[in-house]
N, C-alpha and C positions, 0 to 999 in steps of 0.2 A: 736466408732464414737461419741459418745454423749458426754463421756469424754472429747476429744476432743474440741466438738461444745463448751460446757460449757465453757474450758480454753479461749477460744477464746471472749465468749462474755462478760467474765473480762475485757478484753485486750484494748476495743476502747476509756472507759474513761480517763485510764491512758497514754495511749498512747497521747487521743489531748489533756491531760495535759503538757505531755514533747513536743510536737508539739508549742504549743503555747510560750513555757517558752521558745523553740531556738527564737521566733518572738523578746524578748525582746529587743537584741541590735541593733535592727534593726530601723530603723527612720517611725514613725507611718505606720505600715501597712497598706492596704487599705482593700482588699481581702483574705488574704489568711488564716485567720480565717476560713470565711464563706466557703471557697473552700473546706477545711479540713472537715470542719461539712458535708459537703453538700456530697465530698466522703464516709467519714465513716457510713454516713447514708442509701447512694445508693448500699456499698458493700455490707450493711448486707438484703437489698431488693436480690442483685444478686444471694447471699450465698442462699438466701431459693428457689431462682425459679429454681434455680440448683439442686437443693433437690429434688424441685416438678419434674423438667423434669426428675430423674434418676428413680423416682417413677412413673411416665406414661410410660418409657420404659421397664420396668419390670412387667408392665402390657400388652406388646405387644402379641397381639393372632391372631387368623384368623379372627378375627372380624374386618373389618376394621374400624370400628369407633373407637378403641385402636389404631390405625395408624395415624387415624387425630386426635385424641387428644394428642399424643404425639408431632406430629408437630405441634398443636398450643401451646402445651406449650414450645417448642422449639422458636416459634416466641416470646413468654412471657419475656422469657431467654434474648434475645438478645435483648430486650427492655432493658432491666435493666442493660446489658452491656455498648447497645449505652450509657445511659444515664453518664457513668463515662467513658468513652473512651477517652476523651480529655485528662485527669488524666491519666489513664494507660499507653497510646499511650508515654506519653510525658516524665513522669516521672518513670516508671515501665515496659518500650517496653521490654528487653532481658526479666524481671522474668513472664509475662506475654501474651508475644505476641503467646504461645500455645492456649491460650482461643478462638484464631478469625483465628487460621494458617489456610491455605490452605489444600485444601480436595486431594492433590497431593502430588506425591514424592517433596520438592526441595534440591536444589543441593546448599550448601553453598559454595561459591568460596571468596578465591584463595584454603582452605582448604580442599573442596571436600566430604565436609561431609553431608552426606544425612540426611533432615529434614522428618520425618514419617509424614503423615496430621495428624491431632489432633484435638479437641477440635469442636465450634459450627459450623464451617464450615464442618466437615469430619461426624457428624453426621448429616448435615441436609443430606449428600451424599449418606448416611445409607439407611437414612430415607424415600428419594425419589428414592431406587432402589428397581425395579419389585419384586426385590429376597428381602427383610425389614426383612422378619421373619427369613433369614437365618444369619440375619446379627445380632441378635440378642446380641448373648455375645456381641458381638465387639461394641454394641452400648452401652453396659451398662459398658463396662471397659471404655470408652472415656467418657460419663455423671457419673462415679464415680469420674476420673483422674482431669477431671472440676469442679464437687463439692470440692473433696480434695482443689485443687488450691487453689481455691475461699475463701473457707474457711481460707486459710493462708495470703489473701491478704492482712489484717487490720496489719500484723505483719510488714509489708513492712517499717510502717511509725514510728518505732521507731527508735527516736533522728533523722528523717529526717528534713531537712529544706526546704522550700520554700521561692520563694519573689513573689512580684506583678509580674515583671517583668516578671518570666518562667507562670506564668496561663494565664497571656494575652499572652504570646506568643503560649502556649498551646493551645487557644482558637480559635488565627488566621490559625492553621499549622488546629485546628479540624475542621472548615471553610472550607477551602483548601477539606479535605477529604469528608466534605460531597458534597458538586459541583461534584467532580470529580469520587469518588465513591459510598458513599453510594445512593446517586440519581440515579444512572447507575444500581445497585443490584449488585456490584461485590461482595461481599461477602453473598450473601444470593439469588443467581440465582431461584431456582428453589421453596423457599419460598415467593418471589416477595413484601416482605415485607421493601423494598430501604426504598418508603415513610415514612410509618412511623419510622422506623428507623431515619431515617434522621430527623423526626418534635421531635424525644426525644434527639437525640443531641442538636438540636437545642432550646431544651428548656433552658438544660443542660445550654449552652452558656446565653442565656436571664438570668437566675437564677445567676449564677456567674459572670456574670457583673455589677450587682445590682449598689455594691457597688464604683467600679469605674463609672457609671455613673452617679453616683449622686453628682462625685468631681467638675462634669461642669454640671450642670442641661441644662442651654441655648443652651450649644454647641452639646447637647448631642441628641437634641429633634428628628434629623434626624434618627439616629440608633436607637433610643428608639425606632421610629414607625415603622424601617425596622424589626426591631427583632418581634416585632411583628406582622407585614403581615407573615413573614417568617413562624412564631410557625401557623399560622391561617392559612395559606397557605396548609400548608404541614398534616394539621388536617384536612382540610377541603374536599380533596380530595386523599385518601391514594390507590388509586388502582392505579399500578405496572403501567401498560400499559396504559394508557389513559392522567396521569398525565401531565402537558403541562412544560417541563424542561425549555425548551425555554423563556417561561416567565418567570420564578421563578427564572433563570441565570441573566436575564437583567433588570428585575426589584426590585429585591430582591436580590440576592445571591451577582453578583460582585457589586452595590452601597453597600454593607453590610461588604463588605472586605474593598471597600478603607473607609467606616467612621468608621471602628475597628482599620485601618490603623492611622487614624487622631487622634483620642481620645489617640491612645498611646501613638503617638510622642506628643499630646499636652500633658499629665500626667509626660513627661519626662521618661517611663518607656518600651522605646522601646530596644530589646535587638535582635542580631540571633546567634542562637545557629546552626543553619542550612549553610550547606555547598552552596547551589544552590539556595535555593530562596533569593530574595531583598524585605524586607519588605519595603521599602521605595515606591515600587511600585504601584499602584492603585489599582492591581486583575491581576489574573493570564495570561489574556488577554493580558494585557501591553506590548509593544515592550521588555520592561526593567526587565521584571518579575522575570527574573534569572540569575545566575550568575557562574561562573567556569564552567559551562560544555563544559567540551573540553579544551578549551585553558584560559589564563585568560584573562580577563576582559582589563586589558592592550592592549595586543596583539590584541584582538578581535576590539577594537576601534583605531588602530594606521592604518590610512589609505594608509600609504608608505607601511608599510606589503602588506596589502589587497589588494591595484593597482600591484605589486610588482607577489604576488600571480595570480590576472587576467593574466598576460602579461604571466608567466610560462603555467598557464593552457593551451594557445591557442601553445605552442613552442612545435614542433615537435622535437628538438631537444634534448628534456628529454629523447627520442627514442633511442635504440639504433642505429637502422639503420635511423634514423631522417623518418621513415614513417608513425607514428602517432604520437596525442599530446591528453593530457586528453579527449580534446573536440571531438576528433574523435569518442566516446562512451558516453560519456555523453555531448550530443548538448543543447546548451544552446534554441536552436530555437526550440529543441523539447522535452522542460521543462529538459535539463540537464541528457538523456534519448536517446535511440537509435530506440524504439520503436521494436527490434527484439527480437525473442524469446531468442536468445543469439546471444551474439558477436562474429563476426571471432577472431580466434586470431591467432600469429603471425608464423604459421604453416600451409602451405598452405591446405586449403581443412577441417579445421576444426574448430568448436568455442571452446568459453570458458566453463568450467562446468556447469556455472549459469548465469541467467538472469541478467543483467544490470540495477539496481537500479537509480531514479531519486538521484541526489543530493542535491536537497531541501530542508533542515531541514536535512539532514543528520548530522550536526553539533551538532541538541539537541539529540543526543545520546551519551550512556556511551560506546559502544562499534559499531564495524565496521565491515563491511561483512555481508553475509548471516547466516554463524555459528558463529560471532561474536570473531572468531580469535584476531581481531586486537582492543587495550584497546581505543587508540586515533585513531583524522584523520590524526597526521603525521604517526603514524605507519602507516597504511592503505596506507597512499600515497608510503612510502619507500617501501612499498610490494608490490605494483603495478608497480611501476617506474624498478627493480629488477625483476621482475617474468615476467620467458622467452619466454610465452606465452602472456604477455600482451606490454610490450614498451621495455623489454631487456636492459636495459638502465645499465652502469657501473659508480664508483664515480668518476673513471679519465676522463673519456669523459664531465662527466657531467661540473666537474671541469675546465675544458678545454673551453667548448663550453659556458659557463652560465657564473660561478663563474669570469672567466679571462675575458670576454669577454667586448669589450669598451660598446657593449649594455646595460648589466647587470651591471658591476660594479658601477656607480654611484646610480644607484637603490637600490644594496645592502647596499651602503654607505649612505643612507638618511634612509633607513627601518632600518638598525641595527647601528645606528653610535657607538656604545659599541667596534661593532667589525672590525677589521682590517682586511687587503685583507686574509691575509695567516689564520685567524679564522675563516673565512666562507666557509661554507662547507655544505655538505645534510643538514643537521639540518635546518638553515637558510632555503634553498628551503624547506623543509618540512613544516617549520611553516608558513613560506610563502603561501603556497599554500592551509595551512588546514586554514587558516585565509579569505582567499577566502572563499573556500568552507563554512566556519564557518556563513560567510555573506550572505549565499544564504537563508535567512528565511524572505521571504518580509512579510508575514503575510498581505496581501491587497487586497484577495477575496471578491466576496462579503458576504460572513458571515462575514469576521471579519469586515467589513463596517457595518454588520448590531450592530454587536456585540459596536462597539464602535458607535452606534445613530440612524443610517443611516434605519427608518425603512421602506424605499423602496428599500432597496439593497435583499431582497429574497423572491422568492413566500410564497403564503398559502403552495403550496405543498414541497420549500425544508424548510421550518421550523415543516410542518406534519415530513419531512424525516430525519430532526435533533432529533425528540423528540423520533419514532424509532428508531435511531441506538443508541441512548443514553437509549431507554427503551426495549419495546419486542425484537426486535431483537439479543440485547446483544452485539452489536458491539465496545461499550465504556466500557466494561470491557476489553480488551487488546488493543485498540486504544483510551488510555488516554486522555484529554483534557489535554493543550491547542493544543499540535501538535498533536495528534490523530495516536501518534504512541507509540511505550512500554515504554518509560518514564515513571513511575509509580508514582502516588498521594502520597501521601501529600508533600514529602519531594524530589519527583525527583534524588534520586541517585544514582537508580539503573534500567537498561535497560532488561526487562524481555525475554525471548525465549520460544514458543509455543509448542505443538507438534498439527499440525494440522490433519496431516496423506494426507496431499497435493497430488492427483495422480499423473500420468506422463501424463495424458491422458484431453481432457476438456470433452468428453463422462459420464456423469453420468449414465446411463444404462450400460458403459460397462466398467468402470474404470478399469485402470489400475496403480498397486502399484509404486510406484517411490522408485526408489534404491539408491539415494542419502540419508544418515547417516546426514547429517546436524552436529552439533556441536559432536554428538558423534566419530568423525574422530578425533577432539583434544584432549575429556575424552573419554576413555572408559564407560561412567556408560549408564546403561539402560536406563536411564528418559531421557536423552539426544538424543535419537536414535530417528532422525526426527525434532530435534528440531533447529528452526530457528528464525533468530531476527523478530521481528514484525514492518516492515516500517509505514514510517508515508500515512494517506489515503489523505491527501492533495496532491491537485493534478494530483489527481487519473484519472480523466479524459482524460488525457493528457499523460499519462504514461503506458498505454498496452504495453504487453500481463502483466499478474501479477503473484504473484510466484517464488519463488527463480530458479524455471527451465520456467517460463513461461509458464506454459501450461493452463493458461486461457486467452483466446483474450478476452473480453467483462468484463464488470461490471455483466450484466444479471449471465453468466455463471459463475459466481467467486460468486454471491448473491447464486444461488441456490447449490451451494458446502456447503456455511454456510448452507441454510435453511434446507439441510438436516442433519447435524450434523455431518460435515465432513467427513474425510475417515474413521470412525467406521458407520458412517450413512449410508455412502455407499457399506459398507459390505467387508469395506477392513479390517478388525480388525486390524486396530491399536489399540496395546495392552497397550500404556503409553498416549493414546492422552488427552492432556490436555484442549483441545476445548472439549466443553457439547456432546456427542454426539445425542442428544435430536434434533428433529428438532423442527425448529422456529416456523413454521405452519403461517410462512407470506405468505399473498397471492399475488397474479400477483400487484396491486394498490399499495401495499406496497412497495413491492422491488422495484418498480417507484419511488415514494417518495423518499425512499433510495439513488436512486442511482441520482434521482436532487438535495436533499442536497450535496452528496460527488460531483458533478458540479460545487457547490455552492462555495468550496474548493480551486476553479482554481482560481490562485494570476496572477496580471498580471508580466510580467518578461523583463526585459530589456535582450535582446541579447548580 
């Protein structure tokens, strides 16, 4: 190993000599000098705390103060990781992204290939289970596997290039991540160490700006002193649970996004490398903030679609026997929801498998359904409109009754003029109708009232119940900002699935297991068994019973399912569940709070 070390700590000079010498033909750099300095400097801070942590866990005994000091040097660790994250994330995410993986199995798709947890998230998992000493080996192969890494990282940057253009954009997407996660604790739950975390990225960021802020001193004076509240902020107050997100989102965090926004576009060095977000946007709040999910952009804005779409939703017709129409199950007067535990379906005497999801924001997801079967919303619509339990509907009837029909035809002919009578066909209704659907995200609560000025639009108590569910309680770690459903941080591209361990029962004294398989009915693989997309909690007031089977009527009863740490909590062993099975240890006041923030949610809706 020292052999090794030694090659290595040859390596960084020569390296940001060839690093520099790619800069040459390049038209005066601004940054990315100082970015290079600023990584090779913080890798070799990472390379030694990694060292230090595999060294505190090799010292783990029945002592427990060898327990907490190996979790503090654990939090040390990942100080020094935040600190170059923006760099890794951006430019290094495949050979790196083991460092910070997930402390659970996941499932790479379409491949199917099982991710092992690894790295500082799967030890802090180690590290905070009752059994620690047992887990010993397995703690010190994963704090070796991580030092190794680490130690290899500086190799990464030989004959690499960079421009101004990818660090500022690095800078914004690492922005993005801290709001959305590292404020929440998603990746360090049970070390509770979000904050500070987050004020060493954020320093990161102030540090590496330097030098583009200094290309417009005047213009810049804004961000200068937000970057600064932010760093003071987030030092100022580092405990987990108390920190006030609320403010620090509306005062700091999104004015901090849209003037890193400004400073770019005026440097001329605005770039996206990113599929879904619009850098052009103000903060992730923004109507506008994102882009391609689901349909494109085009489509989503062409309002012949969209009215086109509305007029299909309400037509019984799409039925096979013309006895329902979308809106029979998802009522637009009762937020787009049926309010039943499940829906009859078209089989006298019985419903459908699953609970009837609002269609609100259903649009800002990558996938559709409970188990996530369906990639888009036309898929989704063609498997509903088809599936003989729910409308029966065939393409010749449809064709007949829609496509031909003196109602619809001019309608199609103004939404698609490309296509001619005999080209329109399901497709056409499908995008038709997921373009509706796509538009049903009014975003007009009063949080996002409060969010964009408005600061009479919410109590003392739902902005106490915002900075809960984004802090102790842990509910913004799988109910993302800004739709607060599994759309995941930074980069939104991919819609995550739970294993909750969800009962059949709303009884917590006497639960009972639920036999629905959730997504494991499409893979086989065990991590999958139980597992279900994660709805958005907008709107939530408005949309009982909840559950992919329904089996919670209330908010109360659905808060104390979490507060006990789900179906492991409640002593259903679920064996893969990937919700903490730790309880919250929130009290009656809090889950109040709670559940007047997610009120706070309810958008008003046009019928």
């Amino acid at each position: 190993m020292k052999r090794k070390t030694l090659l290595l700590l040859a390596l960084p000079a020569f390296l940001l000599i060839s690093f520099k010498a790619s800069q040459k033909s390049n038209k005066q750099p601004i940054g990315t000098d100082l970015t290079l300095e600023y990584f090779v400097k913080n890798t070799g801070a990472l390379a030694q705390s990694t060292k230090d942590l595999y060294d505190a866990i090799s010292m783990l005994s029945a002592d427990t103060s060898s327990v907490i000091k190996a979790r503090k040097q654990l939090a040390v660790s990942r100080l020094h990781f935040k600190s170059i994250e923006f760099f890794t994330e951006y430019f290094f995410h495949s050979e790196t992204r083991m460092y910070n993986a997930a402390p659970v199995f996941e499932v790479e798709e379409p491949t199917l290939e099982l991710v092992e947890p690894m790295g500082f998230q799967q030890i802090e998992a180690l590290l905070y289970d009752p059994e620690v000493l047992h887990n010993k080996q397995a703690l010190l192969l994963h704090a070796d596997a991580l030092y190794t890494s680490v130690q290899d990282l500086k190799s990464l940057l030989y004959q690499f290039e960079i421009s101004d253009e990818q660090v500022l954009e690095s800078l914004r997407i690492e922005l993005i991540r801290i709001m959305a996660l590292s404020l929440a604790g998603y990746d360090a739950p049970s070390l509770k160490t979000g904050i500070a975390e987050s004020g060493e990225a954020m320093s990161a960021l102030q540090y590496v700006l330097k030098p583009y802020l200094n290309q417009d001193p005047p213009g810049s004076k804004t961000l200068v002193t937000l970057l600064d509240l932010a760093v003071r902020s987030l030092s100022a107050s580092q405990d987990f649970d108390s920190f006030d997100r609320m403010k620090f989102l509306t005062q700091i965090g999104l004015p901090l996004q849209k003037e890193l926004g400004i400073l770019t576009r005026k440097l001329g060095l605005d770039i996206n490398s990113t599929t879904h977000l619009n850098h052009q946007a103000s903060h992730i709040f923004s109507p506008d903030a994102f882009r391609n999910i689901g349909l494109t952009d085009d489509t989503l804005k062409n309002k012949d679609i969209q009215n086109l779409g509305k007029m299909l939703f309400h037509d019984k017709a799409l039925s096979g026997k013309q006895v329902n129409s979308c809106a029979s199950c998802h009522q637009p007067q009762n937020y787009f929801n049926d309010n039943l535990v499940k829906s009859p379906s078209l089989h006298a005497g019985s419903v459908l498998k699953r609970h009837t999801p609002t269609l609100l924001y259903a649009g800002q997801q990558h996938m559709q359904f409970w188990d996530g079967r369906a990639a888009t919303l036309e898929d989704q619509i063609k498997n509903v409109i088809f599936n003989p339990l729910e409308m029966d509907g065939n393409e010749e009837l449809l064709s007949e009754r829609i496509i031909g029909s003196e109602k619809y035809s001019p309608l199609f002919k103004a939404a698609f003029p490309d296509k001619n009578s005999k080209e329109t066909g399901l497709s056409e209704i499908a995008v038709s109708l997921a373009a509706y659907v796509a538009s049903l995200s009014p975003m007009n609560s009063p949080f996002d009232r409060y969010i964009a000025g408005d600061k009479e639009a919410l109590s003392s108590e739902q902005i106490t119940g915002f900075n809960l569910f984004m802090g102790k309680a842990q509910c913004g770690t799988c109910h993302f900002l800004p739709y607060f459903n599994s759309l995941l941080p930074p980069l939104y591209d991919i819609s995550e699935v739970e294993v909750l361990g969800t009962p059949e029962n709303e009884d917590p004294e006497h639960p009972r297991k639920d036999d629905d398989l959730g997504r494991y009915d499409l893979f086989h693989i065990r991590y999958y068994k139980g597992a279900f997309k994660t709805p958005t909690v907008r709107n939530a007031s408005k949309t009982a019973p909840y559950m992919h089977n329904g089996s919670f009527q209330t908010l109360n009863s659905l808060m104390e399912f979490y507060n006990r740490g789900g179906g492991t909590g409640l002593g259903l062993g679920i064996t893969d569940q990937t919700l903490s099975p730790n309880p919250l240890n929130l009290t009656a006041a809090e889950i109040d709070h709670i559940i007047s923030f997610i009120d706070s949610l309810t958008d008003s809706i046009a019928n």
